[in-house]
C-alpha positions in Angstrom: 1.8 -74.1 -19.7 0.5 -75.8 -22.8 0.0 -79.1 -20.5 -2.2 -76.9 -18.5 -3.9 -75.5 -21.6 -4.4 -79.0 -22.8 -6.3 -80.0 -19.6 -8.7 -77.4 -19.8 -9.5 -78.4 -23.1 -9.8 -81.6 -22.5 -11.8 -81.1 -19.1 -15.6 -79.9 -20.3 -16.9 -80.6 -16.7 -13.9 -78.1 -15.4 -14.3 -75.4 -18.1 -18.4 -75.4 -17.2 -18.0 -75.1 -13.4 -15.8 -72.4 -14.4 -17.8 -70.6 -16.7 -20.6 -70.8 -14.3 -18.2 -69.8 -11.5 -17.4 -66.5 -13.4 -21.2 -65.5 -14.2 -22.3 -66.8 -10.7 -19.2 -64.3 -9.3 -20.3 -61.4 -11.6 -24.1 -61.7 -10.6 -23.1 -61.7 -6.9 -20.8 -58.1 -7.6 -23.4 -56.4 -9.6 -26.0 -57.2 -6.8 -23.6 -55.6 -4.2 -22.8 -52.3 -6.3 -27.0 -52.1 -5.9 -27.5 -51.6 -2.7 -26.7 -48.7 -0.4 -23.8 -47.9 2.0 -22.2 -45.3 4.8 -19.2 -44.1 3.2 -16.5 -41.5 4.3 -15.1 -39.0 1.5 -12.1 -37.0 1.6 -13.2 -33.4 -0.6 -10.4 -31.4 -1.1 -10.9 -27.7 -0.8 -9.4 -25.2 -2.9 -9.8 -21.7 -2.4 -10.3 -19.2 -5.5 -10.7 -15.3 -6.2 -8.8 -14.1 -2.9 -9.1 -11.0 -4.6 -6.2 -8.8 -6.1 -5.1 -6.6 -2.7 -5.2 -10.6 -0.8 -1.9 -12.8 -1.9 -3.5 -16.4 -2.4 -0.5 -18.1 -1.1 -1.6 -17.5 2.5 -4.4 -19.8 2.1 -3.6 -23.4 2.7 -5.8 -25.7 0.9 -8.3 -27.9 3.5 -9.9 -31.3 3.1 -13.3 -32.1 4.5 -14.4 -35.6 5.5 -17.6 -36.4 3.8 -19.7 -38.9 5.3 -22.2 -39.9 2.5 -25.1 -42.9 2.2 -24.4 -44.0 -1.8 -25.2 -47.4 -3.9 -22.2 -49.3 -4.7 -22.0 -47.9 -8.2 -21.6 -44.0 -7.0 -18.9 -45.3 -4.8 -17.2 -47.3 -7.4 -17.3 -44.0 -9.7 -15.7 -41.7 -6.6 -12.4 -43.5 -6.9 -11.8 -42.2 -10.6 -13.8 -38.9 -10.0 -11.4 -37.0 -7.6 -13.9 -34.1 -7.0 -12.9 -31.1 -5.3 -14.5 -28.1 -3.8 -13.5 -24.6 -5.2 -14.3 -22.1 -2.1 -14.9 -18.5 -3.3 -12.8 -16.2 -0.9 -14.4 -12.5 -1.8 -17.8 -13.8 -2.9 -18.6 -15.4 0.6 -16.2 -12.6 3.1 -13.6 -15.0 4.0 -10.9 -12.5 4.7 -13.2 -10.9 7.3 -14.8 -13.3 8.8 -11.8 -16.0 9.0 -13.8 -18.6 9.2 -17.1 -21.1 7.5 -19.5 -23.6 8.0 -19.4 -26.9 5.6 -22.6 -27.3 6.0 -23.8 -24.2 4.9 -22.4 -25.5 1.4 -24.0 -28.5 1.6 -26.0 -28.0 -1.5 -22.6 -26.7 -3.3 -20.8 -29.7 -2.2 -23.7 -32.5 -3.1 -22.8 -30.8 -6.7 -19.6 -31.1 -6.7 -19.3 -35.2 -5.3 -22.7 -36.0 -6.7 -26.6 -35.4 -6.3 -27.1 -39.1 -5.7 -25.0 -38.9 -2.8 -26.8 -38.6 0.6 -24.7 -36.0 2.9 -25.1 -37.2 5.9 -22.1 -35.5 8.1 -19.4 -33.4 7.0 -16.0 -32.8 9.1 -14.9 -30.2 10.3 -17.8 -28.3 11.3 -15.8 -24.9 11.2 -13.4 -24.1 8.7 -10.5 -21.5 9.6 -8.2 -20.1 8.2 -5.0 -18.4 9.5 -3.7 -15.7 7.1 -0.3 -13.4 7.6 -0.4 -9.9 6.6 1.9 -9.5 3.9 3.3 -5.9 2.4 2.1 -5.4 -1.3 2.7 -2.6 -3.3 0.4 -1.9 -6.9 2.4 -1.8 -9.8 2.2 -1.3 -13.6 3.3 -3.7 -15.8 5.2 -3.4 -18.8 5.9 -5.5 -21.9 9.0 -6.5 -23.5 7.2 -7.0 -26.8 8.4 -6.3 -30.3 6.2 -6.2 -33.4 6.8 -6.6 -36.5 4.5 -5.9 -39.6 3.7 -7.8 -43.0 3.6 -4.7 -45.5 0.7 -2.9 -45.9 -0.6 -3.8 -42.2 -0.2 -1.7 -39.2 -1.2 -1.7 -35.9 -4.6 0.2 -34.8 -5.3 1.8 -31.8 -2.3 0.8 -29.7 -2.6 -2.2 -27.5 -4.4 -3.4 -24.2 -3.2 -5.2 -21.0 -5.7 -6.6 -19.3 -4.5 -6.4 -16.1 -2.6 -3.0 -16.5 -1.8 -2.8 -13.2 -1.1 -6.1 -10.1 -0.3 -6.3 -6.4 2.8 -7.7 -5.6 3.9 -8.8 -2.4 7.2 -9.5 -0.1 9.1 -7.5 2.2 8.8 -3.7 2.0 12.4 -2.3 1.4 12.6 -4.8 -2.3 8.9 -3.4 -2.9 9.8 0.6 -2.1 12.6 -0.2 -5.3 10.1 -1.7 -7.8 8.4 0.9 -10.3 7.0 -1.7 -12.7 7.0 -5.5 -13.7 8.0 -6.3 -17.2 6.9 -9.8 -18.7 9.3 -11.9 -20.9 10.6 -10.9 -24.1 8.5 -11.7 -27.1 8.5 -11.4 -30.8 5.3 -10.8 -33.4 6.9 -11.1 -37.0 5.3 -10.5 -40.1 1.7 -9.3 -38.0 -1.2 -9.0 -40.9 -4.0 -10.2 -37.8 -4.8 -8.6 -34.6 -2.8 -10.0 -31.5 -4.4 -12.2 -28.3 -1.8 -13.3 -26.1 -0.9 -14.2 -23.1 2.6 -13.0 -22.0 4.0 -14.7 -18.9 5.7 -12.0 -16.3 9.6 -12.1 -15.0 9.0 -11.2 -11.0 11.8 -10.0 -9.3 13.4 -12.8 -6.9 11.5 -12.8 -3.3 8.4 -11.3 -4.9 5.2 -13.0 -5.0 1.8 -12.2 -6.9 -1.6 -13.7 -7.5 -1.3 -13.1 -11.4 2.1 -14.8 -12.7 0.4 -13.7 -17.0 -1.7 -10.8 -18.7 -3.5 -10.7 -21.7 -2.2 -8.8 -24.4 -5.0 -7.8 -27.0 -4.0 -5.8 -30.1 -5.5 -4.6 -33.4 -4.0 -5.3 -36.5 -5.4 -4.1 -39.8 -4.0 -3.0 -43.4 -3.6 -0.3 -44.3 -4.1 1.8 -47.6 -2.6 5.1 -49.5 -4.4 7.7 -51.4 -3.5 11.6 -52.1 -6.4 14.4 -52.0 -6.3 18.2 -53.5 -7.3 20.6 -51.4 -7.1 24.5 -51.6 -4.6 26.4 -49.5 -6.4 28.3 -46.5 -4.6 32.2 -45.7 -5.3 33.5 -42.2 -4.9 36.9 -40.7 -3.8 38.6 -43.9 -3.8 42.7 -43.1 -6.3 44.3 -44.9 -4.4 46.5 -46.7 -2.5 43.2 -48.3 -3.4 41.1 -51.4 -1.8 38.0 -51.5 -1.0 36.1 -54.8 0.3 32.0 -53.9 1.6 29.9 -56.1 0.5 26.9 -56.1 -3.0 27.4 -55.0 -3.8 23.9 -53.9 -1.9 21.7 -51.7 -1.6 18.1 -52.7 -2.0 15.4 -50.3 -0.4 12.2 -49.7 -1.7 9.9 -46.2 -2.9 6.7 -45.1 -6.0 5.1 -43.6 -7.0 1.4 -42.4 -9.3 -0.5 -45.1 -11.6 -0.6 -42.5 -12.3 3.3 -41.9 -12.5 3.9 -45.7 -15.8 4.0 -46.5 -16.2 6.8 -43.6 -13.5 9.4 -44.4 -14.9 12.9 -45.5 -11.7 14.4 -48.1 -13.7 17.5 -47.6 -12.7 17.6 -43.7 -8.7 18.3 -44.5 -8.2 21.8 -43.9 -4.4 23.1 -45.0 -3.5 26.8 -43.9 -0.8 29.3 -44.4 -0.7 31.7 -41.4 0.6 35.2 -42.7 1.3 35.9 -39.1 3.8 33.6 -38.6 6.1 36.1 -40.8 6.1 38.5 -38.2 8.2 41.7 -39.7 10.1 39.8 -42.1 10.3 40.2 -45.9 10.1 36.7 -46.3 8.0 35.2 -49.7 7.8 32.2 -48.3 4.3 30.6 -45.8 5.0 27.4 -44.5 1.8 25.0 -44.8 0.0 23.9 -41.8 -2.5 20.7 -41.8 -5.1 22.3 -39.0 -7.7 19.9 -39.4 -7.8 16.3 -40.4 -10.5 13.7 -41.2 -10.7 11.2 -38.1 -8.6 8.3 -38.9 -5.9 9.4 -41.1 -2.4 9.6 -40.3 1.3 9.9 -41.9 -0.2 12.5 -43.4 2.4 14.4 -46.4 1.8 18.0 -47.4 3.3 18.9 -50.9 4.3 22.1 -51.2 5.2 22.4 -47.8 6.4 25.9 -48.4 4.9 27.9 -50.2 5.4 31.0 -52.4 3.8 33.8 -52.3 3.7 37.9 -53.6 2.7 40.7 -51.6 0.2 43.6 -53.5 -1.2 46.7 -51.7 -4.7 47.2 -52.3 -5.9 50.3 -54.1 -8.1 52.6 -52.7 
């Protein structure tokens, strides 16, 4: 190897032949990739939004032969590319009519290989496609999810699946015994920020469906204390009744999220003692009922929750 090395060194008649050999070579190539030339393309077809009811593994994928007029360079830049063709199922009727026409996409499929490529053909003229009904059944789906809260945050307005609900498909006596899906089990620790994610679901065995996750979307905000004094509220007193209560004002322990507390009215929180609910008994004792709250509270404490009370006739 280094004798060889050494000759080439040596040899400046050799190493300039061959340095013009190269750049002659490279000229010639470039000059080539310039002009134009009939090409065929293979443009795999993948078909997309079968729709929920329609189970997408009935569709076997295509490939169309794209016969194509392209400089040297496009070509050159088709064997990296590896287009393909995404064929919208519900958009274009597929399921009804069975069948399309290529070249009715032509402008979709110059796109997708390449505006500078000149379509001149395209096999197969008709596209069909042979699809099995299959029995499918609508189901709900339900999350094996467990959350678990940094202190002072809670969660807000439940959650959201997004689907709620899939087809599943496969034979009918394993669908008539399937109420739900659940997904697989997952853990939130220490949540202080709402929830995005997506949560894979566990299919029975011999059931297939078009969506294999969901999206999970919660709300997570913190939450704060406060207490509020409000006056106690008596209903349907007889009229012949006074009635002394001791204490007169109830006191009020709840929470709110941070974010609702610049719109909660204290004045809205309406506490009442119901002489009714004695009936005929001699009791001197109203239990306290929160009948109206402001929107947005909750764990809401009433202290007393009993409350005493003495009975005076009115004078006449």
């Amino acid at each position: 190897m280094k004798a060889l090395l050494a000759f080439f060194t040596r040899n400046n008649k050799l190493r300039t032949f061959l340095l013009f050999f190269i750049i002659s070579s490279l000229l010639w190539f470039f000059s080539k990739l310039s002009n134009n030339y009939k090409h065929e393309l293979s443009l795999p077809v993948v078909y997309v939004n079968v729709g929920e009811d329609a189970y997408a593994g009935n569709f076997n994928n295509d490939t169309l032969t794209i016969v194509v007029n392209a400089s040297g360079y496009e070509l050159l830049g088709d064997y990296f590319k590896k287009p393909v063709f995404h064929f919208d199922v519900s958009q274009n009727h597929l399921l009804k009519s069975k069948t399309w026409h290529p070249n009715d996409y032509r402008v979709l499929i110059n796109q997708v290989i390449g505006k500078e490529h000149q379509i001149l053909q395209i096999f197969p003229e008709v596209v069909g496609i042979d699809t099995k009904d299959v029995p499918k059944k609508m189901v709900k789906i339900k999350p094996d999810v467990v959350f678990n809260y940094k202190q002072g945050f809670k969660n807000k307005d439940g959650y959201q699946l997004q689907p709620e609900k899939i087809w599943i498909f496969g034979d009918k006596n394993i669908l008539d015994n399937i109420r739900f899906v659940k997904t697989k089990h997952y853990e939130f620790n220490n949540l202080d920020k709402s929830v995005k994610k997506e949560l894979v679901l566990k299919l029975p065995n011999h059931i297939l469906a078009n969506n294999k996750k969901v999206m999970l979307k919660m709300k997570v905000d913190q939450f704060l204390e406060d207490v509020n004094e409000v006056p106690f509220i008596l209903k349907n007193v007889p009229d012949s009744l006074e009635i002394v209560i001791f204490p007169k004002k109830a006191r009020l322990r709840y929470k709110m999220f941070k974010s609702d507390y610049e719109s909660i009215d204290k004045s809205d929180f309406k506490v009442v003692l119901d002489y009714k609910t004695l009936g005929k008994t001699k009791d001197t004792v109203l239990k306290s009922h929160l009948a109206h709250q402001p929107k947005g509270i909750f764990d809401v404490e009433i202290v007393p929750e009993n409350v005493l009370f003495l009975r005076k006739k009115k004078s006449l």
